[in-house]
C-alpha positions as CSV (number, residue, x, y, z in Angstrom):
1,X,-47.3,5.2,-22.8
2,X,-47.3,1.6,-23.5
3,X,-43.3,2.0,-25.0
4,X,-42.8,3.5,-21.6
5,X,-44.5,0.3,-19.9
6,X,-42.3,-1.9,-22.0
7,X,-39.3,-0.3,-21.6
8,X,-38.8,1.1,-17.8
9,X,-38.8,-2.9,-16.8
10,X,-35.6,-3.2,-19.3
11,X,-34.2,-0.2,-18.2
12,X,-34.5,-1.3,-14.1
13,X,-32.9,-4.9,-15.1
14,X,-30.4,-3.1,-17.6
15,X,-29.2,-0.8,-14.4
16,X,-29.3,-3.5,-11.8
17,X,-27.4,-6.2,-14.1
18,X,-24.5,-3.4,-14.5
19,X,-24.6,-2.8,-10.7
20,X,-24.5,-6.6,-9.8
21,X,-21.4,-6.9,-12.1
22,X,-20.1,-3.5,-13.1
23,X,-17.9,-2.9,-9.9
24,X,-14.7,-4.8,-9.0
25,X,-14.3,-6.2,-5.4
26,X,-12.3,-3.7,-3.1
27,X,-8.5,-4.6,-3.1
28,X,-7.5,-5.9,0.8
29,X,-3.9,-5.9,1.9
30,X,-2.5,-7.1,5.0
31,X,0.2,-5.5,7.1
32,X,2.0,-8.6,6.2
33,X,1.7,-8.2,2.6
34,X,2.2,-4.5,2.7
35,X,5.4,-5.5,3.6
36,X,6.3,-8.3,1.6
37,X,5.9,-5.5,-1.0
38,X,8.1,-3.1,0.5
39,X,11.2,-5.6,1.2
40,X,10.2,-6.8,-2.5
41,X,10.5,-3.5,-3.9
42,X,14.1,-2.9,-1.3
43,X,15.9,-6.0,-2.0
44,X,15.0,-5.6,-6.0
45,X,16.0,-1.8,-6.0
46,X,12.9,-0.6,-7.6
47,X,12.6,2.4,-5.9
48,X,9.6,3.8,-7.6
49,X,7.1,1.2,-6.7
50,X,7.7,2.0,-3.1
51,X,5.0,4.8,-3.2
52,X,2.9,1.8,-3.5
53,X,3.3,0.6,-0.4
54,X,2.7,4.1,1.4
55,X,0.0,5.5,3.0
56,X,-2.1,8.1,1.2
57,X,-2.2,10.2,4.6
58,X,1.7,10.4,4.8
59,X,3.1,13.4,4.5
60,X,5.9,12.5,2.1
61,X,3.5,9.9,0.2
62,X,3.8,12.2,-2.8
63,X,6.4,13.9,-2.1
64,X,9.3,11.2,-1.3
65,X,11.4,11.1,-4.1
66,X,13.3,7.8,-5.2
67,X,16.8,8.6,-3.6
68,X,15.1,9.2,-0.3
69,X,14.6,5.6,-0.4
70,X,18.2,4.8,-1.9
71,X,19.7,6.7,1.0
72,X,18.3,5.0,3.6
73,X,17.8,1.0,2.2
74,X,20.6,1.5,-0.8
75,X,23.4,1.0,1.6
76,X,25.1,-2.4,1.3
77,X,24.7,-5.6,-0.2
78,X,22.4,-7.5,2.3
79,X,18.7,-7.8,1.9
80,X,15.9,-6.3,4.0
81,X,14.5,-8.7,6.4
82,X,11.3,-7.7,8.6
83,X,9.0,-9.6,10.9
84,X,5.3,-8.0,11.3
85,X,3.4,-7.9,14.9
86,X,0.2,-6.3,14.4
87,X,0.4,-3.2,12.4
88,X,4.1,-3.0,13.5
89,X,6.9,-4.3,11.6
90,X,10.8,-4.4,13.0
91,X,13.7,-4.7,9.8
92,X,16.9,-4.9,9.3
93,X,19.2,-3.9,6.4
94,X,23.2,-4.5,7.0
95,X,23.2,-3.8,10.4
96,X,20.8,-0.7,10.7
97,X,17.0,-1.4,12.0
98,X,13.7,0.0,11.3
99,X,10.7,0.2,12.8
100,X,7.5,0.5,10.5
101,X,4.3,1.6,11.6
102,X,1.3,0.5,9.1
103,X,-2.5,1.5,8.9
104,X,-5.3,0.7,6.9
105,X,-5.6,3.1,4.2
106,X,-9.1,2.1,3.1
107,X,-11.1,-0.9,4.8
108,X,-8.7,-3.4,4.8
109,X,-5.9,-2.1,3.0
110,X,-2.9,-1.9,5.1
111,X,-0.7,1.0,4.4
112,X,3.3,2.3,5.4
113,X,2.2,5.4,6.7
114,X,6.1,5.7,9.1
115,X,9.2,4.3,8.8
116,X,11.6,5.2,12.1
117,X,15.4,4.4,12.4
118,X,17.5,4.5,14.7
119,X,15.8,6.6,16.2
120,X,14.7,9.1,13.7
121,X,11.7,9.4,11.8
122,X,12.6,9.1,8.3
123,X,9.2,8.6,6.6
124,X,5.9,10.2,7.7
């Protein structure tokens, strides 16, 4: 009994010590920075670390494979610029626009979760 008395106080600090500093701060991300990402990953050609930028709830989140996103922001030579208003972004890539709608995938993690153009929804 008195091993018991000695160590349950250890074990309580041992458990709240590991709490306290044994989980990582959540990861935020702006719509703003969602974006930067995307037109990073665009304008660099690095078609697989689009799916970052994605929501988790999108239909084609997993399913979107890499020429998907060649097809439609592969075409010319220019760069994908954007501007972000709330969790809507407007872009342009040679001459054809987009309209991204982002959500928070998470508290505070801003998501892609559809991409529209000219007209036609081409992510959701």
């Amino acid at each position: 009994m008195n091993k018991l008395k000695l160590v349950l106080p250890l074990l309580v600090l041992s458990f709240a010590a590991l709490t306290m500093t044994g989980c990582a701060p959540e990861e935020k991300r702006t719509a703003e920075e969602c974006m930067a990402e995307f037109a990073s990953a665009v304008n660099s050609e690095s078609w697989g670390d689009i799916k970052d930028c994605t929501h988790s709830d999108a239909d084609l989140h997993n399913l979107a494979p890499d020429s998907l996103w060649e097809t439609f922001f592969g075409i010319g030579s220019g760069d994908l610029t954007y501007s972000v208003s709330g969790n809507t972004a407007t872009g342009t890539k040679d001459g054809v626009d987009f309209t991204f709608t982002l959500e928070e995938d998470g508290a505070d993690y801003f998501a892609i979760i559809e991409i529209e153009s000219e007209g036609e929804t081409i992510f959701y």
